[in-house]
Backbone as CSV, one residue per row, in Angstrom:
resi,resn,N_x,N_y,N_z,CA_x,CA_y,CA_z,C_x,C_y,C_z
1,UNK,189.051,49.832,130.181,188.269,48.609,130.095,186.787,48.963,129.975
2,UNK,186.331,48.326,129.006,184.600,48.612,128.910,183.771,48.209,130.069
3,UNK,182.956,49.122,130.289,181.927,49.104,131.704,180.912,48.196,131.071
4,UNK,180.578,48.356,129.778,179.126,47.503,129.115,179.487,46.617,128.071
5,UNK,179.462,45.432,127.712,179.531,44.619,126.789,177.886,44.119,126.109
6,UNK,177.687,44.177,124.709,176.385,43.609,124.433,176.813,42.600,123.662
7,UNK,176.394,41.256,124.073,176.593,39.960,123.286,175.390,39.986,122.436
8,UNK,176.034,39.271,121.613,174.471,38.714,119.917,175.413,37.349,119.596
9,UNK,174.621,36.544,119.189,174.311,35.254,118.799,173.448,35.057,117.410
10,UNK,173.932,34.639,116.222,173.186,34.579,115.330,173.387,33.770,114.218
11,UNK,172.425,33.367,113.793,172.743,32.023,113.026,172.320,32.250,111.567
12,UNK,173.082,32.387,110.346,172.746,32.374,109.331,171.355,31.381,108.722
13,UNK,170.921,31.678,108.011,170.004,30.490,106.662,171.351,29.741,106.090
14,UNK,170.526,28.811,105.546,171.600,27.989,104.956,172.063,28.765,103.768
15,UNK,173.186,28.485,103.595,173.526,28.828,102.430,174.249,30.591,102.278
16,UNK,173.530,30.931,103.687,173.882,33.225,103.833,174.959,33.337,104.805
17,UNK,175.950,32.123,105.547,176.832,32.186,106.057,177.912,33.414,105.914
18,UNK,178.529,33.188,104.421,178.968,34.787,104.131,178.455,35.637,103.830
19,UNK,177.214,36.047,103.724,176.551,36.994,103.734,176.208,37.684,104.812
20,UNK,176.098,37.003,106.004,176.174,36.994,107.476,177.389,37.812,107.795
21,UNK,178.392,37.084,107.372,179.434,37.317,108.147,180.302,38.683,107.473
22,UNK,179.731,39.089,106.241,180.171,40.757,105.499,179.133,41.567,106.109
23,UNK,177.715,41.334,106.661,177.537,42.306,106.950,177.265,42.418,108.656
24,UNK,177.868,41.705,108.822,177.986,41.849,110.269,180.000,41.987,110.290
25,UNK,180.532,42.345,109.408,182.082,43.161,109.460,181.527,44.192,109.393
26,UNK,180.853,45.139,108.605,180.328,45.815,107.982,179.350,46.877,108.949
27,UNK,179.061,46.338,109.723,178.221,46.698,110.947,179.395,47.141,112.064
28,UNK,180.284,46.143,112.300,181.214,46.195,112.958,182.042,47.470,112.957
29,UNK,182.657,48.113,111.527,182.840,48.770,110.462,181.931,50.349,111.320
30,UNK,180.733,50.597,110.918,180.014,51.404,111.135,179.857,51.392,112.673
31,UNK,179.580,50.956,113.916,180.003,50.425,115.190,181.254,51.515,115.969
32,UNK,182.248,50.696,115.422,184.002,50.881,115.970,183.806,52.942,116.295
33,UNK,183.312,53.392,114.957,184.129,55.024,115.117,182.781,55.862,115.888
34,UNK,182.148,55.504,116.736,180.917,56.144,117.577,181.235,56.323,118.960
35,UNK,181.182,57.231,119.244,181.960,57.820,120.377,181.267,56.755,121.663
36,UNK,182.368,56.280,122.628,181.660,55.481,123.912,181.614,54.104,123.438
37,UNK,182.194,53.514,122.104,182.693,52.343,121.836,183.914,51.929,121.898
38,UNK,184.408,51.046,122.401,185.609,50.549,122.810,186.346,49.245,121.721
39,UNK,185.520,49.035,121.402,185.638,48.187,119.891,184.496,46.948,120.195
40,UNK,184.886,46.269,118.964,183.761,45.126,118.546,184.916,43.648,118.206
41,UNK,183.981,42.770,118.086,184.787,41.359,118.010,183.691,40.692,117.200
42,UNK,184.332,39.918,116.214,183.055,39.095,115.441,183.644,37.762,115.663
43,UNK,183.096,36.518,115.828,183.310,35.298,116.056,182.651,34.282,115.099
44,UNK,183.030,33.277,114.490,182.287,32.208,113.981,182.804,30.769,115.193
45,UNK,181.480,30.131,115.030,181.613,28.795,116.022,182.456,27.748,114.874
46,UNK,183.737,27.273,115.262,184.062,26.513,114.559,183.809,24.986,114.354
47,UNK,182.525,24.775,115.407,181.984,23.644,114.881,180.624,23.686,114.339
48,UNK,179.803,25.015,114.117,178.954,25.323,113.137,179.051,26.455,112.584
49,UNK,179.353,26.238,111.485,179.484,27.528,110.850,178.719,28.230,110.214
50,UNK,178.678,29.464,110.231,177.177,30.164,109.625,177.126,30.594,111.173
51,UNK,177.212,30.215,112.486,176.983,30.973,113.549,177.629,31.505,114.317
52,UNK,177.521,32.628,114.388,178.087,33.733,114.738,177.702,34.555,116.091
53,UNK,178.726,35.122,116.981,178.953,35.795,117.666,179.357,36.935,117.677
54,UNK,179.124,38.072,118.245,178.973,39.477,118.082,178.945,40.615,119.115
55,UNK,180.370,40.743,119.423,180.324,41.726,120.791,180.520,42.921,120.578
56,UNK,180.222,43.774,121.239,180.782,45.556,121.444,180.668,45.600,122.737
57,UNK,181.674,46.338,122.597,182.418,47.208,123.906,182.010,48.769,124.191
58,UNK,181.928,48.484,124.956,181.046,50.398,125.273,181.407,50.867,126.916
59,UNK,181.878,51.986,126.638,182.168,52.611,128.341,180.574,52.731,129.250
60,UNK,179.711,52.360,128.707,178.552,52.407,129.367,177.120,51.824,128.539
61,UNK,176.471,51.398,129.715,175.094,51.328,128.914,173.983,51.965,127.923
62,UNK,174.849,53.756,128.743,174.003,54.878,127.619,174.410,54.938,126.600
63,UNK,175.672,54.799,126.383,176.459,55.128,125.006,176.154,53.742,124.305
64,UNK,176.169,52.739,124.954,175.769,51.843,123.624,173.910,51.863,123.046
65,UNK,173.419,52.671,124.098,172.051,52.873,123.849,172.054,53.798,122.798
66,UNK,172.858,55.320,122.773,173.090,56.754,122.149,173.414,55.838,120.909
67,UNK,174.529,54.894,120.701,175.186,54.069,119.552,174.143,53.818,118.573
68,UNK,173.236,52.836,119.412,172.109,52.854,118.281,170.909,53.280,117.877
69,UNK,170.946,54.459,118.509,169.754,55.848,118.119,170.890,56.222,116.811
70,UNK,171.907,56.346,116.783,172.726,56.960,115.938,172.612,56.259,114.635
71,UNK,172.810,55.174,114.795,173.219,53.927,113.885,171.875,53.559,113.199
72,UNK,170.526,53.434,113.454,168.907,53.797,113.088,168.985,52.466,112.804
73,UNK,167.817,51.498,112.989,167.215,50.563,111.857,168.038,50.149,110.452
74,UNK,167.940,50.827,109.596,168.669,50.181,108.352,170.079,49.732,108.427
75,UNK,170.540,50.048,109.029,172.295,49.689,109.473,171.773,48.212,109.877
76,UNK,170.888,47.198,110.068,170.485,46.402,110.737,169.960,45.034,109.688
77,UNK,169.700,46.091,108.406,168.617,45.237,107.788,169.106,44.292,106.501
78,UNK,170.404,44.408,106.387,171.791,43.704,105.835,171.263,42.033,106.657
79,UNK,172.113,42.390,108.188,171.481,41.078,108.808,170.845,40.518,108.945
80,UNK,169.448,41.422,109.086,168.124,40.529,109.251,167.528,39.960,108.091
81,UNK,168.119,40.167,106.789,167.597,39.550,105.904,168.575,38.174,105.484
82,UNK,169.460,37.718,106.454,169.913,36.460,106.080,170.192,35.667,106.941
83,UNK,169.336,36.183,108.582,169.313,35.359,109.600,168.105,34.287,109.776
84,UNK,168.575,32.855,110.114,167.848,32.176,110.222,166.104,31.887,111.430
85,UNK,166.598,33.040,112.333,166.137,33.337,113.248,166.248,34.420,114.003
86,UNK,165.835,35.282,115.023,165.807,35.972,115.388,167.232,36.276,116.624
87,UNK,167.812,37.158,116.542,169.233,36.731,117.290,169.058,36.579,118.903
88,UNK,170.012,36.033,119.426,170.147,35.950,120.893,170.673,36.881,121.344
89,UNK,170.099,37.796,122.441,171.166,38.810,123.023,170.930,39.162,124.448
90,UNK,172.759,39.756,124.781,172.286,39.563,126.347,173.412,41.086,126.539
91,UNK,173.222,41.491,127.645,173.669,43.056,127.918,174.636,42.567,129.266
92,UNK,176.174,42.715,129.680,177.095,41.824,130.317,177.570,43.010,130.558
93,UNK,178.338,42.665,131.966,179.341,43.686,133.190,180.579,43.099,132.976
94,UNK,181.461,43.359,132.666,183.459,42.946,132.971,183.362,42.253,133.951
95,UNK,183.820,41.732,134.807,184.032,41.529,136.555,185.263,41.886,136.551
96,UNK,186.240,41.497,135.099,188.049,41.840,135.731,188.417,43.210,134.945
């Protein structure tokens, strides 16, 4: 069971919904095979769509830190060029 979960929240521009949502598979994709990841989950809200949810799983806080020293900036810049805003994110413990 993962010790660290990092949630993201993010909301496409109008119209970059799937554009959003390939490169945040895609991310997901690049993510999954980095050692100290436990996997990833992508979500759309099914009563707005275009927004999206975005978890990874990580045996720890360092390794998802090590994850994205690895992963650099441009692995990033897919998303940020079709988000409507700047994403929501929050760094979460299991309890079960």
């Amino acid at each position: 069971m993962a010790a660290f979960v990092r949630f993201y929240r993010m909301t496409a521009r109008a119209g970059e919904g799937g554009a959003l949502r390939d490169a945040l598979a895609a991310l997901a994709a690049k993510v999954r095979p980095i050692e100290g990841c436990e996997g990833t989950e992508l979500l759309e809200d099914a009563e707005q769509p275009g927004q999206f949810v975005f978890l990874e799983r990580w045996a720890s806080a360092d390794a998802h830190k090590a994850g994205g020293k690895l992963l650099g900036k441009d692995a990033f810049a897919p998303i940020m060029a079709v988000l409507a805003g700047p994403p929501e994110a929050s760094s979460l413990t299991p309890l079960g």
